[in-house]
PATOR-72762 format. One record per residue (C-alpha): residue number from 0; residue in one letter; chain; x, y, z. Coordinates in steps of 0.05 Angstrom, whole numbers, padded with zeros to 5 digits. Each point is the difference from the previous one (the first is absolute). Layout:
<rs>
NUM; A; A; X; Y; Z
...
</rs>
This chain:
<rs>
0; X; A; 05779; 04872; 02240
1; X; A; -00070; -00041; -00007
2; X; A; -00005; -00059; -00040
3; X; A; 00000; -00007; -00065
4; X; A; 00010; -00044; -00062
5; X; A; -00028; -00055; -00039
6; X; A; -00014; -00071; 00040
7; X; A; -00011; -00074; -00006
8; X; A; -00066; -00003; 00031
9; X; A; -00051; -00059; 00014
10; X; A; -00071; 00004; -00016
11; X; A; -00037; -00004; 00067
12; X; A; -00074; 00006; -00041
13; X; A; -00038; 00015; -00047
14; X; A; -00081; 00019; 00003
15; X; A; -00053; 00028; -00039
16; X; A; -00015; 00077; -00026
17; X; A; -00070; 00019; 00000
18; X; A; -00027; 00005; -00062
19; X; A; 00070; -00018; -00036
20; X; A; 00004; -00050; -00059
21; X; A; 00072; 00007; -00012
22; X; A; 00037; 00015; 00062
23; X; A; -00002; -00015; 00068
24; X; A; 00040; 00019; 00073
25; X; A; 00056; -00036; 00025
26; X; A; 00051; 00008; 00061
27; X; A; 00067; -00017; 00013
28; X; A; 00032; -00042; 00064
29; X; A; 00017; 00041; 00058
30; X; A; -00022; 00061; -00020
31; X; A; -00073; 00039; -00004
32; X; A; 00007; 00027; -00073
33; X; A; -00056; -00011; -00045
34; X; A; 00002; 00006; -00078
35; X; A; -00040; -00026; -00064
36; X; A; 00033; -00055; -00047
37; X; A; -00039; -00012; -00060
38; X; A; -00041; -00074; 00020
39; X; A; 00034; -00058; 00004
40; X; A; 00075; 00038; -00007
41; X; A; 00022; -00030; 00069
42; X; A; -00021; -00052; 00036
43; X; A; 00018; -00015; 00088
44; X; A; 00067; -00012; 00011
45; X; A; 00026; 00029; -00060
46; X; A; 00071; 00045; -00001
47; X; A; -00008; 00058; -00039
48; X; A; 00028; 00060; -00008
49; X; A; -00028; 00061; 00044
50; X; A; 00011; 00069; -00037
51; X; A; -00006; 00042; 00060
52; X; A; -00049; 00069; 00008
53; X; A; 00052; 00055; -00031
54; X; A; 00042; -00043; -00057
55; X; A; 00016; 00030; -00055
56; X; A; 00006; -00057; -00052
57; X; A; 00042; 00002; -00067
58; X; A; -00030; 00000; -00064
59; X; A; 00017; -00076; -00018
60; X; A; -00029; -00021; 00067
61; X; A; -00062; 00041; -00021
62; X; A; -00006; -00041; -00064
63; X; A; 00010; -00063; 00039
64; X; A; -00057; 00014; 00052
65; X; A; -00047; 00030; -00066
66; X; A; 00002; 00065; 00047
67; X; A; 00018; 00049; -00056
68; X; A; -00037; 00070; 00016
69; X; A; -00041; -00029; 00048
70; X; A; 00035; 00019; 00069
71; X; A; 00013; 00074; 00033
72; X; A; 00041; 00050; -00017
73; X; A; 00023; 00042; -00055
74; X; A; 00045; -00058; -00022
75; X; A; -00063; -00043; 00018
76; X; A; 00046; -00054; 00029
77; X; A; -00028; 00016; 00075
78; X; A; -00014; -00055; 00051
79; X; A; -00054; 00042; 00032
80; X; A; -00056; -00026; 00047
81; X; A; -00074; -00006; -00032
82; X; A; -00066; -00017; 00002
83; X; A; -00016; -00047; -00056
84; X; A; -00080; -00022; -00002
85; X; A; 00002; 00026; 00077
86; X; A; 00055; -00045; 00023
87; X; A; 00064; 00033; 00025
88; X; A; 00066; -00020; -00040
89; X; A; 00059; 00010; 00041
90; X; A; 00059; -00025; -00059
91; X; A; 00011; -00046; -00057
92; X; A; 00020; -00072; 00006
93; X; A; 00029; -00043; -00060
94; X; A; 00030; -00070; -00017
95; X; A; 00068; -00016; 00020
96; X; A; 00010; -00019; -00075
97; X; A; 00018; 00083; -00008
98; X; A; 00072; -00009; 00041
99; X; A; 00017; -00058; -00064
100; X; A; 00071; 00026; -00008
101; X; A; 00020; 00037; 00059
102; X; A; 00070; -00034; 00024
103; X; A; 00005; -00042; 00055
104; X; A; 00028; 00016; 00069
105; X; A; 00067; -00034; 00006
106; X; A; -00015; -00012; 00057
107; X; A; -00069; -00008; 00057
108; X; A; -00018; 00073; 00012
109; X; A; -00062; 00016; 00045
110; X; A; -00063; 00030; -00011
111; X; A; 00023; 00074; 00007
112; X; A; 00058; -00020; -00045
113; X; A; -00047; -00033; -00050
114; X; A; -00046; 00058; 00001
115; X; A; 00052; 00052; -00024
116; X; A; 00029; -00055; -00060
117; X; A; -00065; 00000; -00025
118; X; A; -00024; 00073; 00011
119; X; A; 00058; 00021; -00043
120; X; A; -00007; -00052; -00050
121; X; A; -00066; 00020; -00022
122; X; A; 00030; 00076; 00005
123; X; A; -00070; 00022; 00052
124; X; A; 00016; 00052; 00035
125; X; A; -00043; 00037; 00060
126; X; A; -00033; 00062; -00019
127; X; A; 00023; 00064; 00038
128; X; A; -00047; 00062; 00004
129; X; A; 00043; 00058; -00044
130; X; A; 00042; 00042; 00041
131; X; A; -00033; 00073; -00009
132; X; A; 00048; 00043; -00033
133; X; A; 00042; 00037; 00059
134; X; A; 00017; 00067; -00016
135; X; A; 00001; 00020; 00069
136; X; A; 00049; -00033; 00030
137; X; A; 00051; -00065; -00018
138; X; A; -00011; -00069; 00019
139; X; A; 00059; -00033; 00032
140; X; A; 00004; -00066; 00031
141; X; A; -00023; -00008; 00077
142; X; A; 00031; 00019; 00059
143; X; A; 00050; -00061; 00031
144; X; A; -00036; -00053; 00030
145; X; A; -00068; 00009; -00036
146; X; A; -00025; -00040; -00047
147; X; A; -00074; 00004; -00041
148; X; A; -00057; -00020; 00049
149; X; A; -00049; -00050; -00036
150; X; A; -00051; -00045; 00042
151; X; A; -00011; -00067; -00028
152; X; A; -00079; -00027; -00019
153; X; A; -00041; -00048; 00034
154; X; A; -00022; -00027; -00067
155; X; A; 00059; -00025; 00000
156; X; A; 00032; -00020; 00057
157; X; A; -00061; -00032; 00029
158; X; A; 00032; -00038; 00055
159; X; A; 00033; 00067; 00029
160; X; A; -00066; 00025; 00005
161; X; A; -00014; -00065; 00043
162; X; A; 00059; 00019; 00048
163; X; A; -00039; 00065; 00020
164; X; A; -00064; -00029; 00004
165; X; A; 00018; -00018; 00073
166; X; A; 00035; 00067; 00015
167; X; A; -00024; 00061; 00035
168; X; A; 00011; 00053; -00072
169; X; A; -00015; 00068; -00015
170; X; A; -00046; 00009; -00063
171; X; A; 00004; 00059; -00042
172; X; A; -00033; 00024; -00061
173; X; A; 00048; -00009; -00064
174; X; A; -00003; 00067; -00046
175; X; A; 00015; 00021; -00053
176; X; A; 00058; 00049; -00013
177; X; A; 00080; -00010; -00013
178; X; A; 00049; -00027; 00051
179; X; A; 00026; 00062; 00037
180; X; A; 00049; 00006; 00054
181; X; A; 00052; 00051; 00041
182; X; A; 00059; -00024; 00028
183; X; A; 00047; 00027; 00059
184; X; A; 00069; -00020; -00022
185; X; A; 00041; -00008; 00071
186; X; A; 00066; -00015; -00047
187; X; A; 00001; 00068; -00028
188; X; A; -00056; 00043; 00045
189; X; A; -00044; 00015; -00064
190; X; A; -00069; -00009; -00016
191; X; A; -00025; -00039; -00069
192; X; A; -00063; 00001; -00028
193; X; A; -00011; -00061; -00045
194; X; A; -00046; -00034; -00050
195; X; A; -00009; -00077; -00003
196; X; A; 00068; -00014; -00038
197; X; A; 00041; 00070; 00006
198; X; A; 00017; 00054; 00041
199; X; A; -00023; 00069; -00015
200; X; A; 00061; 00046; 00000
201; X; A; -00025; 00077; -00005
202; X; A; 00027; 00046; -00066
203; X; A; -00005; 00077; 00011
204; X; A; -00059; 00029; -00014
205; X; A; -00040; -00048; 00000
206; X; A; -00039; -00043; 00058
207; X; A; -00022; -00067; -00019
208; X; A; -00074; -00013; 00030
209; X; A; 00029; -00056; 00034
210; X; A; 00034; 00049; 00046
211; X; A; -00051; 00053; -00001
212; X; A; -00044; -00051; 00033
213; X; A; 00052; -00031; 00053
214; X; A; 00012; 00085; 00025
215; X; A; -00077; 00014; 00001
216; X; A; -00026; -00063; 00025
217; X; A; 00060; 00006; 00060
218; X; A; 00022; -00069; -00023
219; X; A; 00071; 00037; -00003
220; X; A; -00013; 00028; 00071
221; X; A; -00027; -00069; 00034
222; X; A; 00065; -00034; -00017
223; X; A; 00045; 00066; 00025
224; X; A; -00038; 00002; 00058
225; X; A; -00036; -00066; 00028
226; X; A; 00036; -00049; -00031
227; X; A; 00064; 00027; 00008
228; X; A; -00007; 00017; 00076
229; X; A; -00026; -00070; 00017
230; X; A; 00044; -00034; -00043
231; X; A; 00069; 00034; 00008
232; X; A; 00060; -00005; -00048
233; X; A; -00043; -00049; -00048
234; X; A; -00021; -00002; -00066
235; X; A; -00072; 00001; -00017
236; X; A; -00046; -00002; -00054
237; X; A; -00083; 00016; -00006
238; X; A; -00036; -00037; -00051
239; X; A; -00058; 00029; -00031
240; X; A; -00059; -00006; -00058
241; X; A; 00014; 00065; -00039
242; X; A; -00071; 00013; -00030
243; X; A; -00042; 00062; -00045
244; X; A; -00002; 00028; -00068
245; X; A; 00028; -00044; -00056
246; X; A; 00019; -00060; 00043
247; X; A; -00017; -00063; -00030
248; X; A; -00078; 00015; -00001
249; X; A; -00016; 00043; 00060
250; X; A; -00058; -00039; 00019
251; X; A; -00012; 00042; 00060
252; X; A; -00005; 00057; -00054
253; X; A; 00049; 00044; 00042
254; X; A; 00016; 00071; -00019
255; X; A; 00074; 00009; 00038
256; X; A; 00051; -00049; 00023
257; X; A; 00013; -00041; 00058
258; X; A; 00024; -00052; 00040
259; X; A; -00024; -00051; 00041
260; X; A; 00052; -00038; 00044
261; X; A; 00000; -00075; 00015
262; X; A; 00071; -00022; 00018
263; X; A; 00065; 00031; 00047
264; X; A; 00069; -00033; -00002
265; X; A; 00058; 00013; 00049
266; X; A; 00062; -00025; -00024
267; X; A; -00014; -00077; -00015
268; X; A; -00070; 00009; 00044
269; X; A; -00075; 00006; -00019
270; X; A; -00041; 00034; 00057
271; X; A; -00053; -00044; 00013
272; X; A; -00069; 00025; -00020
273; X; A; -00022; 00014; 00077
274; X; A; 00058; 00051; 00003
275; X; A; -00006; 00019; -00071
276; X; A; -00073; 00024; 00011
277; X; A; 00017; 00033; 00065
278; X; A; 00060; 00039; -00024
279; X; A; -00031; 00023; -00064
280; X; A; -00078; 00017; 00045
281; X; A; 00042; 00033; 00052
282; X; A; 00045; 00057; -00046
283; X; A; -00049; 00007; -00056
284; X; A; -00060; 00007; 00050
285; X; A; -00038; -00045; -00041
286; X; A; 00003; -00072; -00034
287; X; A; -00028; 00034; -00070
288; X; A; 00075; 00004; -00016
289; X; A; 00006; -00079; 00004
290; X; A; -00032; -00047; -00055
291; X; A; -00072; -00024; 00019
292; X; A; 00009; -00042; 00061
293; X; A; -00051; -00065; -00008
294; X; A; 00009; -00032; 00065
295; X; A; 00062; -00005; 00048
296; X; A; 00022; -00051; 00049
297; X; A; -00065; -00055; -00020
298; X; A; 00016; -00071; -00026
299; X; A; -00002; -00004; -00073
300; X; A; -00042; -00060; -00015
301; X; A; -00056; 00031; 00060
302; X; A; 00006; 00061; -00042
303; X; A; -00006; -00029; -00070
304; X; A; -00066; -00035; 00036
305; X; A; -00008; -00058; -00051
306; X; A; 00023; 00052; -00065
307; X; A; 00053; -00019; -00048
308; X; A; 00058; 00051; -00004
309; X; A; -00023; 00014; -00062
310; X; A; -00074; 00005; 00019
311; X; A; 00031; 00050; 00060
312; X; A; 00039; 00047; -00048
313; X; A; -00061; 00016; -00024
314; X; A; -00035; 00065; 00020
315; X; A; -00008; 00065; -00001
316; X; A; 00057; 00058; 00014
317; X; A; 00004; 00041; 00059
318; X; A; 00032; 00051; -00042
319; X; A; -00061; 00006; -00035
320; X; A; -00058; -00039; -00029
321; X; A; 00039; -00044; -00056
322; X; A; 00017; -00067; -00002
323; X; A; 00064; -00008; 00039
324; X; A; 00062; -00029; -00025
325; X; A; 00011; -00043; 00058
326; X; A; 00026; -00025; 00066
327; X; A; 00068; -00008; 00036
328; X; A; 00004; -00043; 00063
329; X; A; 00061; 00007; 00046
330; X; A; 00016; -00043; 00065
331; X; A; -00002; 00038; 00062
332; X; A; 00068; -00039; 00013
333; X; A; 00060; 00019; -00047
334; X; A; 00012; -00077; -00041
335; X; A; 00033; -00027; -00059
336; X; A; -00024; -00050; -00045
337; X; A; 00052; -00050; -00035
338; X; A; -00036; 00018; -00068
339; X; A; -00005; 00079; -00008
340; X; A; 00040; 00026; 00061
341; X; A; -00034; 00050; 00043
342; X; A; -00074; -00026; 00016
343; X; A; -00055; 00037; -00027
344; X; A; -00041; -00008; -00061
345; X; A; -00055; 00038; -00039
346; X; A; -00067; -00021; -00034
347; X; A; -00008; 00042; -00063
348; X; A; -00085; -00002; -00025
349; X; A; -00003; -00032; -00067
350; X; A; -00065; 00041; -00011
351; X; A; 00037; 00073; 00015
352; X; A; 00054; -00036; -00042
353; X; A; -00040; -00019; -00058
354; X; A; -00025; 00075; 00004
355; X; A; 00062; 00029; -00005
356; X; A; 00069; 00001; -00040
357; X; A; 00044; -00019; 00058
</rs>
């Protein structure tokens, strides 16, 4: 699962807003976010707080911060990211003084440990996209041996970024859709279609579109027949972006669904992306059934060409002409990084975020 709570952060900087009396920009150490503090809240080398991008804060937190009905949402207790006088705000910071009667560790915990004490003493909690009511079919939990697939963000974990700056990585275009996947069970010989945090078990009837997609699209078919012939008695699973009508905004103003791969596991395994691309080009007969491939097999930092990961999110979609959401950059090499596990990472556009609800 990605990263998320509330952190003890140090102020990195702080610099003007054009044309701002009252607020101004400011950054935090070791990572590339960028938000507005109201002047002269924080100075360099200040700990604060950092209220992440998707915290949903309490009421009495609200009142604290003198954010009452002025975030996103319903609730309007949203961390969302915004443009404020032009400048991009990518979460809320505030003075340690708000933690004043939060108990004290018995004993040294680290920063992970720290992290969670006081996420749930100031009761945030992450916003999760509602679940669409299923009436065609019952969510179960996933097959054995899968868990939800989340990439972690550049913004930050800055100095994984710097790890694959070096590498030879394949670039493709982040989009925007819901986590998707079908799994080949060898334990049992089934197939499961799944979303991000459940498995999609099929009622009579009925045929959830999550299925109607993985038999039409031959997603169903690839792993019966590819996959399983090259990789024998194993269990595999397809990732996918599941994208169209009524998901999230359907920037690419689709009229059906799809899918769009970007990731094959066998057993404990991720293909690499050389033998991802070929497998997927060589039984769908084209590459349209992958995500938007950016680049493949070129050094990140030659590719990024003097660009900020940020500054290379940035751009327009293949899928269509719209802002896309992003980028995600895998090594050519299967690693792991002593921080978030498996190595890859994406860069999500704080302008297509600060257009959008997600």
């Amino acid at each position: 699962m990605a990263f998320f709570g509330v952190t003890k952060e140090i102020i990195a900087s702080t610099f003007p807003i054009k044309d701002a009396d009252v607020i101004e920009g400011a950054t935090l150490e070791g990572s590339t976010f960028e938000f507005v503090i109201k002047k002269g809240q924080c100075q360099k080398g200040e700990t604060v707080l950092y209220f992440p991008i998707d915290s949903l804060l309490p009421e009495w937190v609200l009142e604290k911060l003198g954010l009452v009905g002025r975030l996103s949402g319903k609730k309007k207790n949203r961390v969302k990211t915004v443009r404020l006088r032009g400048q991009i705000s990518q979460g809320i910071v505030a003075e340690l003084s708000l933690l004043e009667g939060m108990p004290t560790p018995e004993a040294e915990v680290d920063k992970e440990a720290e992290t969670e004490l006081i996420t749930k003493f100031l009761g945030v909690e992450k916003y999760e996209a509602p679940i669409v009511p299923c009436t065609t079919a019952n969510l179960v939990g996933l097959p054995i041996g899968l868990s939800s697939y989340d990439i972690e963000g550049a913004d930050r974990y800055v100095e994984v970024a710097e790890v694959l700056m070096s590498q030879p990585v394949e670039i493709t275009e982040k989009i925007e859709g819901q986590n998707f996947s079908v799994t080949y069970s060898a334990l049992d010989d089934k197939i499961y279609v799944n979303q991000r945090n459940y498995s999609i078990q099929p009622i009579e009837g009925a045929v959830h579109d999550f299925w109607k997609v993985a038999e039409s699209q031959g997603i169903i078919e690839f792993i019966q027949t590819t996959l399983k012939d090259s990789y024998p008695n194993k269990s595999i699973t397809v990732y996918g972006e599941f994208i169209g009508p009524s998901v999230q905004c359907n920037i690419y103003k689709l009229k059906d669904f799809e899918v769009r791969l970007f990731d094959i596991k066998v057993n404990e395994e991720w293909l690499t992306p050389d033998v991802r691309q070929s497998i997927v080009e060589k039984h769908f007969g084209h590459i349209n059934a992958h995500v938007p491939i950016l680049a493949t097999n070129v050094i990140l930092e030659q590719w990024l060409d003097g660009k900020s990961m940020v500054e290379a999110s940035h751009d327009v979609s293949q899928l269509r002409k719209t802002t896309r959401e992003g980028i995600v950059i895998k090594p050519m090499v299967e690693a792991r990084h002593q921080k978030i596990g498996r190595l890859l990472i994406k860069q999500r556009d704080p302008i297509y975020l600060s257009k959008t609800n997600n």
